[in-house]
C-alpha positions in Angstrom: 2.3 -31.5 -26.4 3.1 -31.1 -22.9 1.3 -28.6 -20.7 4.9 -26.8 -20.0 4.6 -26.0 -23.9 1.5 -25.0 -24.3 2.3 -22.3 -21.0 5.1 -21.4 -23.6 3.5 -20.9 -26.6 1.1 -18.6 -24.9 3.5 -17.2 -23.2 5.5 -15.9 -26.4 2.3 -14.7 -27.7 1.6 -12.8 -24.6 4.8 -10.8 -24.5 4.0 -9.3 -27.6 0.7 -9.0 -27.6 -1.2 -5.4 -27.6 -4.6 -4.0 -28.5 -5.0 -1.7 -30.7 -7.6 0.8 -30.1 -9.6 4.2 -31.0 -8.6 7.6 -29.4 -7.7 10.7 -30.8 -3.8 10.4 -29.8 -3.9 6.6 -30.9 -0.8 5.7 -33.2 -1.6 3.8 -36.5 -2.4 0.4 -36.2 -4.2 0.5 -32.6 -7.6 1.0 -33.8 -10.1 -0.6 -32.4 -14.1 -0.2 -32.5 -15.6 1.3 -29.6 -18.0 -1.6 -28.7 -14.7 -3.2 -27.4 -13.8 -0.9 -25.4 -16.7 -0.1 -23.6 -18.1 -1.1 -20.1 -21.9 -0.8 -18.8 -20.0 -1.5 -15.3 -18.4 1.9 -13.3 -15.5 2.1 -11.5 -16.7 4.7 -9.0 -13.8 4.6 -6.7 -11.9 5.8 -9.7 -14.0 8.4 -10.6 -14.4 9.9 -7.2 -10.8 10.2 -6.9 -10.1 11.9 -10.1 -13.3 14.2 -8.9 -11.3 15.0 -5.6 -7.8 15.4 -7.0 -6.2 12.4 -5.5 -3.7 10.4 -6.2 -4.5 7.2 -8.3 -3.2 4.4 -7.2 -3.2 1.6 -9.4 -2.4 -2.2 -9.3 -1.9 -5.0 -12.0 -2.2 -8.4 -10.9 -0.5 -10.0 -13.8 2.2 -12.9 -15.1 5.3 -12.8 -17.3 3.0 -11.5 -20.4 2.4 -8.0 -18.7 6.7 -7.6 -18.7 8.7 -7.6 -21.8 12.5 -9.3 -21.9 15.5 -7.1 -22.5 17.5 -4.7 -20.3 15.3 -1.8 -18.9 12.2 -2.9 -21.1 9.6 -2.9 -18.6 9.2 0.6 -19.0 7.8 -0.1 -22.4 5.4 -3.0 -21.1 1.6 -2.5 -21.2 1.2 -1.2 -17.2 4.1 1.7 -18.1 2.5 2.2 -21.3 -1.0 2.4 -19.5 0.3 4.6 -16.7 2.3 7.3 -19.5 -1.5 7.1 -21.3 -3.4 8.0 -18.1 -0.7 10.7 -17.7 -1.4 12.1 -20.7 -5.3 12.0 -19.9 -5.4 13.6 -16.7 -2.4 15.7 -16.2 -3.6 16.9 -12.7 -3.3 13.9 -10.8 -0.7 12.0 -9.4 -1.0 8.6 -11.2 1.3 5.5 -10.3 0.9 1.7 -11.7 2.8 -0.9 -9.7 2.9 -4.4 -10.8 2.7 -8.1 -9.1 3.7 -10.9 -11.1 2.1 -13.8 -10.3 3.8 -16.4 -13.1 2.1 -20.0 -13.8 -0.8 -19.6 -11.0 -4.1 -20.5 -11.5 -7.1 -18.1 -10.6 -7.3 -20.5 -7.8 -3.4 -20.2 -6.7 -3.7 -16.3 -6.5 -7.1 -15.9 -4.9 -5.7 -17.9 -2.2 -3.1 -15.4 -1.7 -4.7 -12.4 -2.7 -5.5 -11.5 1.5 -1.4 -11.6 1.6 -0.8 -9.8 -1.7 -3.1 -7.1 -0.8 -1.3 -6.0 3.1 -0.6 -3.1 3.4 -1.7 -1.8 -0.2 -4.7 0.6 -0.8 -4.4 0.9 -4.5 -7.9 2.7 -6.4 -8.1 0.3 -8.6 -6.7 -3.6 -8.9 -6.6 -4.6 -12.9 -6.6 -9.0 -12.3 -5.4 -11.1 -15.5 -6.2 -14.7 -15.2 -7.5 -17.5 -17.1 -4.7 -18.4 -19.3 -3.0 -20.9 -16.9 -6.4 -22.3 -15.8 -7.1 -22.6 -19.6 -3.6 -24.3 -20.4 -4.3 -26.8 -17.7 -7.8 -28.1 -18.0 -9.3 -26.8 -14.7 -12.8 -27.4 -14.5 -14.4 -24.3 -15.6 -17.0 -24.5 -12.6 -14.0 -24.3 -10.2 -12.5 -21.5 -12.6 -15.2 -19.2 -12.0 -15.6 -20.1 -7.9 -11.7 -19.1 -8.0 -12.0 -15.7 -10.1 -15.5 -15.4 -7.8 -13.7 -15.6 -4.4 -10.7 -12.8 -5.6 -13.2 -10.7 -7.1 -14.7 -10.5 -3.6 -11.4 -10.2 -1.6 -10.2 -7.6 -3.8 -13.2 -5.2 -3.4 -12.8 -5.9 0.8 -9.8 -3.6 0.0 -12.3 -1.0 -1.5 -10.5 -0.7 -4.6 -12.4 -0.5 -7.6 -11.3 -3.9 -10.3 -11.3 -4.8 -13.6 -11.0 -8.4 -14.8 -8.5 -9.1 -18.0 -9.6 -11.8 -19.5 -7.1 -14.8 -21.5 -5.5 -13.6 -24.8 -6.0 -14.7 -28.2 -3.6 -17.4 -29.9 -4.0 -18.4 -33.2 -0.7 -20.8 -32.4 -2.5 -22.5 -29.4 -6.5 -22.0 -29.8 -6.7 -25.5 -31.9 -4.7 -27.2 -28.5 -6.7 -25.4 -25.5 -10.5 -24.2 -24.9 -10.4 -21.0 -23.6 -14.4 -20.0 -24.6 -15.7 -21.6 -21.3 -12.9 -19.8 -19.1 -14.0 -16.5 -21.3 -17.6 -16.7 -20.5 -17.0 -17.7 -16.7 -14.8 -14.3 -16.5 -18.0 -12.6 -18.0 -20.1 -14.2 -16.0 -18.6 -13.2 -12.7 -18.0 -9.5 -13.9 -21.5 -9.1 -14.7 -22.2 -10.8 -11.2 -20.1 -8.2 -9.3 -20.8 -5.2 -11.9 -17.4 -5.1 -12.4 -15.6 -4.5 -16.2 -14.3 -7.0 -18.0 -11.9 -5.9 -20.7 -12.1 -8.4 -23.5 -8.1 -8.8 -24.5 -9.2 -11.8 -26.6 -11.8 -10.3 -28.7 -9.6 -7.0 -29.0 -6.2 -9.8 -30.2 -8.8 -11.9 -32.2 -10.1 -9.0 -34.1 -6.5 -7.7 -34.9 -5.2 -10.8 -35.5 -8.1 -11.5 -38.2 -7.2 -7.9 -39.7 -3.8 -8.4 -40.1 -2.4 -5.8 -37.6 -0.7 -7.8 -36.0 1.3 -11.5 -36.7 0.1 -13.5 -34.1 1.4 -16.7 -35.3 4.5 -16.0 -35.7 7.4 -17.9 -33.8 9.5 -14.6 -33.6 9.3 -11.1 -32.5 11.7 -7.9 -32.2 11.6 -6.2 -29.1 10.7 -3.1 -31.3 7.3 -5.2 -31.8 7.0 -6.3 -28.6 7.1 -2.1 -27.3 4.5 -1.4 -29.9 1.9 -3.7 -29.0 2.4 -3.4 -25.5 2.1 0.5 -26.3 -1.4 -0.6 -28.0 -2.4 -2.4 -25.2 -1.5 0.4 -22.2 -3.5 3.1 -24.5 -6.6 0.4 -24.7 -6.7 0.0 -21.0 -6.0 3.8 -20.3 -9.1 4.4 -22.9 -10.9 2.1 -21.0 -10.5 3.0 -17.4 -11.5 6.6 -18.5 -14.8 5.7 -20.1 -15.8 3.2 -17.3 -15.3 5.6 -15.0 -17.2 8.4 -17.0 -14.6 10.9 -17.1 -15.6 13.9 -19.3 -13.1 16.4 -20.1 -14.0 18.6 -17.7 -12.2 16.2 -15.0 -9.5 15.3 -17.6 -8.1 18.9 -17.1 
């Protein structure tokens, strides 16, 4: 198969994948244990800002998988769904999400451009996606992590705090491309930096194993595709808060 096809399979899988997870306004079917969704990393510039009452300002480095198709359904993609969740979690603060797509570029193809990307922006936090192109199309893993390595770095000269997504889970592509070494490079480099990682594969691997979700499946209704994206915006939301230690004194 062509690498243009396996970018498409993965792709498809993308738009409608989500992670379910464990919080006490969680909808059924987004459970998920807490071991995933924890961080031994911070994200102090996050938690300083909650602390002072500022605005939070955050940024999603992503590709076509963090946008769902269909007239006005980007309000139900995962960094909407992330930013109504964080709403919902801190009520006092000014919270606002803004999205670059950055479709079919390696970790190396965005790192290069991340010094352009970033002018004039002073987001709190930068969320970075990558892996899944690098994965599609062999890159040497070595260069992989010097790529995800060099952004990492560029992205904290803005003084943002930043989380790294790592590739998702498809059980319709995972017999065609390795994505383990490009999973453990991503880890490798977060715990270089003392950065979080939040492990969409294991989340989409575990849900895909339980059932929650049809993963292999050719075709989806945009009525699943705003679901798991849901899933996935609450995960990240529940994430960000317990990385940056946020009790519910500064959640009120």
């Amino acid at each position: 198969m062509r690498p243009g096809c396996f970018l498409g399979l993965i792709l498809l899988a993308a738009t409608y994948a989500a992670a379910p997870l464990r919080a006490e306004d969680a909808p059924a079917g987004c459970d998920v244990p807490a071991s995933l969704l924890e961080s031994e990393s911070s994200l102090p510039k996050v938690e300083a800002a909650v602390k002072a009452g500022q605005p939070l300002d955050i940024l999603v480095i992503g590709s076509r998988s963090s946008t769902i198709s269909g007239p006005d359904a980007n309000g139900f993609a995962y960094p909407a769904r992330m930013q109504a969740a964080l709403k919902d979690k801190l009520p006092q603060l000014a919270i606002n999400v803004s999205v670059e797509i950055q479709a079919k570029k390696t970790a190396a193809d965005v790192a290069g451009g991340l010094a352009k990307l970033m002018e004039g922006k002073t987001p709190t936090l930068v969320l970075w996606q990558t892996g899944t192109v690098d994965a599609m199309r062999s890159v040497d893993p070595d260069d992989f992590r010097s790529a995800v390595d060099e952004g990492v770095v560029a992205l904290q000269k803005t003084g943002a705090d930043v989380i790294l997504i790592n590739p998702q889970y498809s059980p319709r592509t995972e017999t065609m491309i390795s994505v383990p070494p490009y999973l453990d490079n991503m880890r490798a480099v977060a715990q270089a930096h003392d950065i979080p990682l939040f492990d969409r594969f294991g989340i989409m691997h575990q849900w895909n194993d339980q059932g929650d979700f049809d993963l292999f499946g050719a075709h989806h209704g945009l009525e699943t595709a705003k679901r798991v994206h849901d899933c996935l915006g609450r995960a990240l939301a529940t994430f960000v808060i317990g990385a940056a230690h946020l009790g519910p004194a500064q959640r009120n």
